[in-house]
C-alpha positions as CSV (number, residue, x, y, z in Angstrom):
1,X,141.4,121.4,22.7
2,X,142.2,120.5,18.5
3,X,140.0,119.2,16.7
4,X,141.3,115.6,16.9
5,X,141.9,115.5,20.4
6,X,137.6,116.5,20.1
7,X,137.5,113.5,17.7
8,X,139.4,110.9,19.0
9,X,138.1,111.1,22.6
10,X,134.4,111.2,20.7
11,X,135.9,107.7,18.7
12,X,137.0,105.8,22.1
13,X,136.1,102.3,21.7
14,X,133.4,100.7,24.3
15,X,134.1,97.3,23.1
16,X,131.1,96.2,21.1
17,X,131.1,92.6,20.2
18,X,130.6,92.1,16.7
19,X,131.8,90.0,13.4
20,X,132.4,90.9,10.0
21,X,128.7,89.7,8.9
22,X,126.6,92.5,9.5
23,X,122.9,90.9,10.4
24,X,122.1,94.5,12.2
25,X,122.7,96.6,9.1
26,X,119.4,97.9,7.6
27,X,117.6,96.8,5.1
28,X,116.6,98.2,1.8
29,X,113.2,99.1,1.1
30,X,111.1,99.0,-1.7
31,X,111.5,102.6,-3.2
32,X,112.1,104.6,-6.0
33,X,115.2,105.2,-7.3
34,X,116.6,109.1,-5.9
35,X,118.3,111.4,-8.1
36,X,120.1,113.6,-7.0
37,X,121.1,115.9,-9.9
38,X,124.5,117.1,-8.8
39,X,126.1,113.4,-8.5
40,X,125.1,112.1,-11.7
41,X,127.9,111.0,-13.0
42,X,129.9,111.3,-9.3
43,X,132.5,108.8,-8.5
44,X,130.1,108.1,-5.6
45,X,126.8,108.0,-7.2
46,X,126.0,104.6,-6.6
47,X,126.9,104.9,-3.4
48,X,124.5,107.9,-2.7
49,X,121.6,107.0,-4.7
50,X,121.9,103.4,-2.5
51,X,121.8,105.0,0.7
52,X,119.3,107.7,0.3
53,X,116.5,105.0,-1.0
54,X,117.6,103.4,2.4
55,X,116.8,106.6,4.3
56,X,120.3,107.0,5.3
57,X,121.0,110.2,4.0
58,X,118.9,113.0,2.9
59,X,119.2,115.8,0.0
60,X,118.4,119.4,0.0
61,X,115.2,121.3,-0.8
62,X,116.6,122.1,-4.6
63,X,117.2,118.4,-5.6
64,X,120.9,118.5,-4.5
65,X,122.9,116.0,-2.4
66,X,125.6,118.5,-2.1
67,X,128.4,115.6,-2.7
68,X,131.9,117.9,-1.5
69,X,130.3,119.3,1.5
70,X,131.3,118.8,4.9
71,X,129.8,116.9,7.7
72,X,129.7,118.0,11.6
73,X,129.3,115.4,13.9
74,X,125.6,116.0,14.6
75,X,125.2,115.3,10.9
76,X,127.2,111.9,11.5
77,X,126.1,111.0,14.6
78,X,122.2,111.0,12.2
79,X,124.0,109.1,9.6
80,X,125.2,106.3,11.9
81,X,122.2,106.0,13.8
82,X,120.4,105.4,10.4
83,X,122.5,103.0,9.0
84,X,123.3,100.8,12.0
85,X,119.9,101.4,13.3
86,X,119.9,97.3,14.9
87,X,123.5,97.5,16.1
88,X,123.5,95.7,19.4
89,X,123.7,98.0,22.1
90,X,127.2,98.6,23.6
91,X,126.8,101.5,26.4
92,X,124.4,102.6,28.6
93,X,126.5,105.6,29.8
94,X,124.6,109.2,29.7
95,X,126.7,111.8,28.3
96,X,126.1,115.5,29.3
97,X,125.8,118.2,26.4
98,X,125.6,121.3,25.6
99,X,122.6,120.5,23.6
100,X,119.5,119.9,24.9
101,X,118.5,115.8,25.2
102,X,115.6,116.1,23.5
103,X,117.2,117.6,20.5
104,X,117.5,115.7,17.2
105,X,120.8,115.7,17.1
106,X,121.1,114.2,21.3
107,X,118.9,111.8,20.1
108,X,120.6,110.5,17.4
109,X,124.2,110.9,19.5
110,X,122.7,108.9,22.2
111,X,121.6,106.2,19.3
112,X,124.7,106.1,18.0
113,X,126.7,106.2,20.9
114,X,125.1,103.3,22.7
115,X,125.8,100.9,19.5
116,X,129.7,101.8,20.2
117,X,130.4,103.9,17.1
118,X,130.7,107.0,19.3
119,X,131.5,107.3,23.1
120,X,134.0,109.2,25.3
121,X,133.8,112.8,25.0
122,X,136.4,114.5,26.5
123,X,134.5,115.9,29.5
124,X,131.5,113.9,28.4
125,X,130.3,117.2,25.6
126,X,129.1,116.4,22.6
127,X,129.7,119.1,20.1
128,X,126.8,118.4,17.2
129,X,128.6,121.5,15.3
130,X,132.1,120.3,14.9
131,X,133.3,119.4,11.7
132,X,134.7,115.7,11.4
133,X,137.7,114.9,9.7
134,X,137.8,111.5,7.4
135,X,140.3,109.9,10.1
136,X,137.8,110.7,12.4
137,X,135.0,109.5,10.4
138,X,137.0,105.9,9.7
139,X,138.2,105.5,13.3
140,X,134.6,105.6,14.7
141,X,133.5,103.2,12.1
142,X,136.2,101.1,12.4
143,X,135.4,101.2,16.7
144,X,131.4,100.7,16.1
145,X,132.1,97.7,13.8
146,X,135.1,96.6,16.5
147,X,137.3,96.4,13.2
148,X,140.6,96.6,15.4
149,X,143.9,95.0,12.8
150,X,144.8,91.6,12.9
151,X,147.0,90.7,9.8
152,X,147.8,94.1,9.1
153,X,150.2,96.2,11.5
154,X,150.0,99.7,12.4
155,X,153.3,100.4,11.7
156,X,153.0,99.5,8.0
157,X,150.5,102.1,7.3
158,X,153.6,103.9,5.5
159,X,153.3,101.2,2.8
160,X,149.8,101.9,2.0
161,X,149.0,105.6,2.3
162,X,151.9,108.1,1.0
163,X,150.8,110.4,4.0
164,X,150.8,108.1,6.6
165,X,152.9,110.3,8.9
166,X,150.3,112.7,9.4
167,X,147.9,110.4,10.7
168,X,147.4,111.5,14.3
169,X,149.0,108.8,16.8
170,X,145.4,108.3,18.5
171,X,144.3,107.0,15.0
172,X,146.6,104.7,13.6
173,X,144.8,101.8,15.1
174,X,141.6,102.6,14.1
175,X,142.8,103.8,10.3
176,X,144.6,100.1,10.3
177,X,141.6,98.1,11.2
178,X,139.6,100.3,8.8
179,X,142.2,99.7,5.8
180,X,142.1,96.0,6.5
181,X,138.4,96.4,6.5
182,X,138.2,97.6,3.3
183,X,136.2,100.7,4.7
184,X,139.1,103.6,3.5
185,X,138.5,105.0,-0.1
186,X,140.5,107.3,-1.3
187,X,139.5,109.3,-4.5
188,X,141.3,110.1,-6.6
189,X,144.2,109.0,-5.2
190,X,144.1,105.5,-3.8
191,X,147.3,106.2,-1.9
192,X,146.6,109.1,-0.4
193,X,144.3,109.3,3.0
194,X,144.4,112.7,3.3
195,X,143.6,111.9,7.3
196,X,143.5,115.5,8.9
197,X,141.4,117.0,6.0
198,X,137.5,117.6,6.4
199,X,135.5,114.6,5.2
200,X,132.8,114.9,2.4
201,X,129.7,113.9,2.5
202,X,130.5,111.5,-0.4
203,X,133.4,110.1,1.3
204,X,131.1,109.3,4.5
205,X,128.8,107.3,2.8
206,X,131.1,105.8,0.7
207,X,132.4,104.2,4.1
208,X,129.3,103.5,5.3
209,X,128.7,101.7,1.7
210,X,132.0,99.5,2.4
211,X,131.3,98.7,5.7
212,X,128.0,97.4,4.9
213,X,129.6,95.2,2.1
214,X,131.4,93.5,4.8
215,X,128.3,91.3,5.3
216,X,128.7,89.9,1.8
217,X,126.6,92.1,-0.3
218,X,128.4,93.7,-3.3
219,X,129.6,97.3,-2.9
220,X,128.3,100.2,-5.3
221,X,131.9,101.7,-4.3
222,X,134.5,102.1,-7.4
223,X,136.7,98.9,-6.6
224,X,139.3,101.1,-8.2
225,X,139.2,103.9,-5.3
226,X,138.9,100.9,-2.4
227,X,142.0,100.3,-0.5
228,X,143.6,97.3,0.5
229,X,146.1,96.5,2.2
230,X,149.7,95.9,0.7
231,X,151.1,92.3,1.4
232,X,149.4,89.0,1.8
233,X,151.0,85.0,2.5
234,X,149.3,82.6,0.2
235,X,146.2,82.3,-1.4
236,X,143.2,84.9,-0.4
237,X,139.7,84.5,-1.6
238,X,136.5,86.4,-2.1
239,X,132.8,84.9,-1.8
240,X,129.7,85.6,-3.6
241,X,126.5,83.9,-3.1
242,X,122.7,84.1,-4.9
243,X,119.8,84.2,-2.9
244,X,119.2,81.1,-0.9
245,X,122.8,80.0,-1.4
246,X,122.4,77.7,-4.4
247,X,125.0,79.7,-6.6
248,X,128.4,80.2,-4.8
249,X,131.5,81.7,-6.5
250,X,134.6,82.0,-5.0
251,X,137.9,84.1,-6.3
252,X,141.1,83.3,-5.5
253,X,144.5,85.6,-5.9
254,X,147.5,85.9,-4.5
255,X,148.5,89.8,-4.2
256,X,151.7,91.5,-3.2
257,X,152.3,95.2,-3.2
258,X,148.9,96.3,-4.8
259,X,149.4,94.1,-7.5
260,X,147.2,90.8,-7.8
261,X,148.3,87.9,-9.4
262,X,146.7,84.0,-10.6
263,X,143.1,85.1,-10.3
264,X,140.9,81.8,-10.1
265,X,137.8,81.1,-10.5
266,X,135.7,78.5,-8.7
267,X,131.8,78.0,-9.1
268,X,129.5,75.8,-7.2
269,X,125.9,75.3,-8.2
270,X,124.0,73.0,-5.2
271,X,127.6,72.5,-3.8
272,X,128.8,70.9,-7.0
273,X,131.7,72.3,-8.9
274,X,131.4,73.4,-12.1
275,X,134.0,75.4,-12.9
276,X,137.5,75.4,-11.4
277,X,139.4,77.3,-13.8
278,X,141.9,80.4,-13.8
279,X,140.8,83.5,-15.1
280,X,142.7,84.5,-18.7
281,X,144.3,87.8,-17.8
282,X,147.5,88.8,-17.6
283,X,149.7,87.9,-15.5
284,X,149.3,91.3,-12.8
285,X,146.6,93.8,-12.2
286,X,146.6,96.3,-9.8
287,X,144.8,98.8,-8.0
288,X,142.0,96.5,-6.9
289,X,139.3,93.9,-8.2
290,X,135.8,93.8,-8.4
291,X,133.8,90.7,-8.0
292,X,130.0,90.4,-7.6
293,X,127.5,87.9,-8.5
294,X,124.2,89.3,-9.9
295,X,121.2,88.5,-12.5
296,X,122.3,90.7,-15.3
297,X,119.4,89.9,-17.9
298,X,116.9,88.9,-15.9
299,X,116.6,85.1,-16.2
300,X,116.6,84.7,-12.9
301,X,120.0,82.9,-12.8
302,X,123.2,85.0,-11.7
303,X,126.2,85.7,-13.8
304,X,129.2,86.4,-12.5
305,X,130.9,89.7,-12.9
306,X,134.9,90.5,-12.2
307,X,136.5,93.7,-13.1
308,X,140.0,94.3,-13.7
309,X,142.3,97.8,-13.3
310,X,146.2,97.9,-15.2
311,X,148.7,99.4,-14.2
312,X,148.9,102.4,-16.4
313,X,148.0,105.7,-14.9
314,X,144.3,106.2,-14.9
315,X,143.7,103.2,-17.6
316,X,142.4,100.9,-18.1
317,X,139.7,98.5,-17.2
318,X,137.8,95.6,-17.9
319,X,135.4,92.9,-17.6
320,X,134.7,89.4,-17.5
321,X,130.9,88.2,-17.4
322,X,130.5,84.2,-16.8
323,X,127.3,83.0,-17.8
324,X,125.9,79.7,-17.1
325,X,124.6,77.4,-19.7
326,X,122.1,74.7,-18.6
327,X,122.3,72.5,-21.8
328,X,125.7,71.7,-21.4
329,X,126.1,72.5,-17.5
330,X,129.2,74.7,-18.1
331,X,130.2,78.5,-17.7
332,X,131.2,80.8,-20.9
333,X,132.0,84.3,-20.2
334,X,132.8,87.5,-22.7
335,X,135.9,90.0,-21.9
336,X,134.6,93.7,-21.8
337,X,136.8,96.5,-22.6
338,X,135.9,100.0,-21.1
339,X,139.2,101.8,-21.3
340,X,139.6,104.8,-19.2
341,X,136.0,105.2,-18.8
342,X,135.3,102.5,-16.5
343,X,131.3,101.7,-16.7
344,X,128.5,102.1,-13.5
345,X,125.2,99.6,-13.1
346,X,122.2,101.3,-12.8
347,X,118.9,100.2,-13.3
348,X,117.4,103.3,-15.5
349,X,114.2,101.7,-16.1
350,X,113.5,100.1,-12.3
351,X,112.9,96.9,-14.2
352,X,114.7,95.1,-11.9
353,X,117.6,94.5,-14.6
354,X,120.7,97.1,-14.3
355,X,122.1,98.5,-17.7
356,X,125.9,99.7,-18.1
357,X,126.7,103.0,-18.2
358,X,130.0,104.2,-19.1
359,X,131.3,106.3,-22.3
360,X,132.3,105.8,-26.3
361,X,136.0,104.4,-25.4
362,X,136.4,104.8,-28.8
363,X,136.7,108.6,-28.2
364,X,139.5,108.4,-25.4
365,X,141.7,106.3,-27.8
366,X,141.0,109.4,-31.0
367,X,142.0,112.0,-28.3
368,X,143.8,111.2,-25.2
369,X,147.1,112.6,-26.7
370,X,146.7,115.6,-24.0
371,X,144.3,114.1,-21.7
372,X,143.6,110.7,-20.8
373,X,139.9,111.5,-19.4
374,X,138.5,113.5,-22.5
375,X,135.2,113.8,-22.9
376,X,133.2,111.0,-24.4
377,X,129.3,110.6,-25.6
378,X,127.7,108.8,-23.0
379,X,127.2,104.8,-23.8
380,X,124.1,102.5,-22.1
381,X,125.1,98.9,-22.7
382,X,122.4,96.1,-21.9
383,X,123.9,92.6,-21.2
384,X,121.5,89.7,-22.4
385,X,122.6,86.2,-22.7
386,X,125.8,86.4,-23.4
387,X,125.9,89.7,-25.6
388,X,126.5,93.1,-24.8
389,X,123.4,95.4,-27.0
390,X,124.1,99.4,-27.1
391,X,120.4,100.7,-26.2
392,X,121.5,104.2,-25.6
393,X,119.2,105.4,-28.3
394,X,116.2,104.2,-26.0
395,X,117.1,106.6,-23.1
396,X,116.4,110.1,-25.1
397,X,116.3,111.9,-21.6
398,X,119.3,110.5,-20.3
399,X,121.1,111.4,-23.6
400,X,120.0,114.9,-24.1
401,X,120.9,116.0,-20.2
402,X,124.6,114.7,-21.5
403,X,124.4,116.8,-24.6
404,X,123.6,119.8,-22.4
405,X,126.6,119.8,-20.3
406,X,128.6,118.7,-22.9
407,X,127.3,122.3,-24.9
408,X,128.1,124.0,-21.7
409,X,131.8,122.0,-21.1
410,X,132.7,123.6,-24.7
411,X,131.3,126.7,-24.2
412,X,133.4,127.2,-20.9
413,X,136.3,125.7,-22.2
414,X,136.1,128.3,-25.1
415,X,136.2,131.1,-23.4
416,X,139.1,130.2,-21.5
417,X,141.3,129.2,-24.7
418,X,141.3,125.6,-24.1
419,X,141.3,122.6,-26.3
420,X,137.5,122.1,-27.3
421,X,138.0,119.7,-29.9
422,X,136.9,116.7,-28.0
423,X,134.3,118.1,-26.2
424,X,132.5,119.1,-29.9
425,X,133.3,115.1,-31.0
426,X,131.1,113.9,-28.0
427,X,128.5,116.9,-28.2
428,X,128.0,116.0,-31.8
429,X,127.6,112.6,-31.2
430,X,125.1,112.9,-29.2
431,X,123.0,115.3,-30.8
432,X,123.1,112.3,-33.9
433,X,121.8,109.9,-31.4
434,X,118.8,112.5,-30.7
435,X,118.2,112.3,-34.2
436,X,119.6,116.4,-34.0
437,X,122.6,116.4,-35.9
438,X,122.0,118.6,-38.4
439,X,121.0,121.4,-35.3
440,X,124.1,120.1,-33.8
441,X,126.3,120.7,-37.0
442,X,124.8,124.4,-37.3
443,X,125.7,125.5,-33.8
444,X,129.5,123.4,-34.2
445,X,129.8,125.6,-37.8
446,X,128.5,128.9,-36.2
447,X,130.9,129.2,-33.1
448,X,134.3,127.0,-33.7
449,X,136.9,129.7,-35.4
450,X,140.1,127.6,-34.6
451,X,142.7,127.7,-37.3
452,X,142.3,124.5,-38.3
453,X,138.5,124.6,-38.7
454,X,138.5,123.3,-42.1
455,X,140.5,120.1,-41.9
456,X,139.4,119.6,-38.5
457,X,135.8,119.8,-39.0
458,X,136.2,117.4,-41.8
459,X,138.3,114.7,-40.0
460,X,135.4,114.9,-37.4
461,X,132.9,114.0,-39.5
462,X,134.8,111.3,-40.3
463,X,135.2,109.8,-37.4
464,X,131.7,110.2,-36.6
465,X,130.6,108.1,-39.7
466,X,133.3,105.6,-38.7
467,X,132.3,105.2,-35.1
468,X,128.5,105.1,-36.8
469,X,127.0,108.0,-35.3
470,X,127.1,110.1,-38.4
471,X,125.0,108.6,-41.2
């Protein structure tokens, strides 16, 4: 028997009834932030870092979260039973296994399988050992959350994912109703689903992250890697609401083809409306949007935060932040550009109040001739009413672990012949913002020998005083 015909008996729906709020999902303890030191800066670090304060996944005895690796279906059958840990229960059946019962892995396959995210083993065996595949891993989340398609067809998978035709036939339901969802995330490539391939442990929870923003809480998930589903009729709308339901904010677009078009903006504050108002972008953005509503400076009163990705390959995106002003009862925003960096909220302090983090675009725009995603000196941003303040000089920590992959970037990329020349811009940029420059300088001068060294050097040092980070 192949591996999918393991899986997709294992992902039989057993019918459990369920909407798309998600009162069952866990809830997130008070806990300290976990760092895992090989996701920092992961397109699925939020994600992660969410989850494991959550207790839905674990590291490793070194510190690691091991992001790439691969999951067996003991491993997710643990990971479900965590995160849906209140999910009605949908089957009382009693599978026989090769394993014994009592086993951690029965245990958490019998949890699991009686919420209705994993039933029907072909011959009723479990197989904790198994290695699932990412259709698999969408499928059964798609069954457990009984996400089955309803304004999005099977058949027009094709239009979404560039690979549709090797999803198996026993999944195209499931990968539907998971698309529609918004549970599929595809990194790097948002059109390809890559369905037969062995899913990460990344990917996993970065489904698990989506389907528990289906119950209206924001997603730590790049929007930009989310997929969505290609055609839509009229006027859609997302909804965010504070605490107690006093602030609500409502987008509307209209989207056709992946690209989104006449983004609105509607606010409510005690159900009255305060602002009605479209958004001033363009006039088409694609890939996705984000939209979240969240106390950015710690007032106490939400702002309202909606990202935007162009069309260009890999660039670029941006913000707008609405604030509300109580003298005058209106909403004022700023526009945020991040270029191909793209920014990640993350509360460094565990103040309660996230900072931005994201990269010195100004880098990308000096040296992208050869590669859009050169390296840049890492960037803190704080937002505070109404103004975006660089306080990247206040996390010295944070700053110097940068520098010293940034040393080791160049120092690989040397010895290999390739370009180096922006990885020494950010490295020395960094060491100025450690107050080390003159260290950084010396080691720069001591092991660049490229031909241009003279005029190179110099235009660097240029830039740096330009960009302010050489004084």
């Amino acid at each position: 028997m192949d591996k999918w015909q393991t899986g997709s008996a294992f992902l039989a729906a057993v019918g459990m009834a369920t909407s798309t709020a998600l009162p069952w999902a866990i809830q997130t303890p008070a806990a300290a932030r976990t760092a895992f030191y090989d996701v920092q800066g992961h397109w699925a670090q939020l994600c992660v870092e969410e989850l494991a304060e959550r207790g839905v996944f674990q590291g490793f005895g070194d510190g690691s979260f091991r992001p790439n690796a691969s999951v067996t279906w003991g491993d997710f059958a643990t990971i479900v039973s965590k995160a849906f840990r209140k999910a009605p229960a949908a089957s009382s059946e009693t599978p026989s296994a090769g394993e014994t019962s009592q086993s951690p892995e029965m245990r958490a396959f019998n949890t699991a399988r009686e919420t209705g995210f994993l039933a029907g083993f072909p011959g009723g065996v479990f197989e904790p050992s198994a290695l699932v595949t990412r259709a698999q891993a969408l499928v059964s989340l798609a069954n457990g959350l009984n996400f089955t398609p309803k304004n999005f067809a099977a058949s027009d998978l094709n239009l979404v994912y560039e690979d549709a035709a090797s999803i198996p036939p026993e999944a195209v339901n499931g990968i539907a109703g998971a698309t529609e969802k918004g549970l599929a995330v595809n990194y790097p490539n948002l059109r390809v689903i890559n369905p037969n391939r062995e899913v990460t442990r990344a990917e996993v929870a970065a489904f698990i992250c989506q389907a528990l923003a289906s119950s209206g809480k924001a997603s730590p998930v790049p929007p930009q890697y989310v997929v969505t589903t290609p055609n839509s009729t009229g006027v859609q709308s997302e909804v965010q609401t504070s605490a107690g339901g006093f602030v609500r904010a409502q987008l509307f677009y209209e989207k056709e083809n992946f690209v989104y078009t006449n983004p609105r903006l509607q606010v409510k504050r005690a159900g009255e409306i305060l602002l009605d108002a479209p958004l001033p972008v363009g006039t088409g953005i694609s890939a996705n949007l984000g939209f979240r509503l969240q106390d950015l400076d710690g007032d106490r009163e939400p702002e309202i935060l909606v990202d935007f990705f162009t069309r260009e390959r890999g660039c670029c995106s941006y913000s707008l932040i609405y604030r509300y002003l109580p003298a005058s009862r209106q909403y004022s925003y700023i526009q945020l550009p991040w270029g191909y960096a793209g920014y990640k909220l993350k509360d460094f302090d565990l103040d309660g109040i996230p900072e931005f983090e994201t990269s010195d675009r100004r880098f990308g725009v000096q040296f992208a001739s050869s590669d859009p995603q050169v390296p840049s000196p890492l960037q803190i941003l704080q937002y505070r009413q109404g103004q975006m303040f660089d306080v990247t000089r206040q996390y010295p920590s944070l700053v110097a672990q940068s520098a010293s992959r940034l040393w080791a970037d160049y120092q690989t990329k040397r010895s290999q012949n390739q370009d180096v020349k922006a990885v020494i811009a950010a490295y020395l940029a960094e060491k100025h913002l450690l107050g080390e420059g003159r260290e950084g300088w010396s080691q720069v001068l001591d092991s660049y020998d490229g031909s241009d060294r003279a005029q190179y050097l110099d235009s660097l040092r240029n830039f740096l005083r330009t960009t302010g980070y050489y004084r």
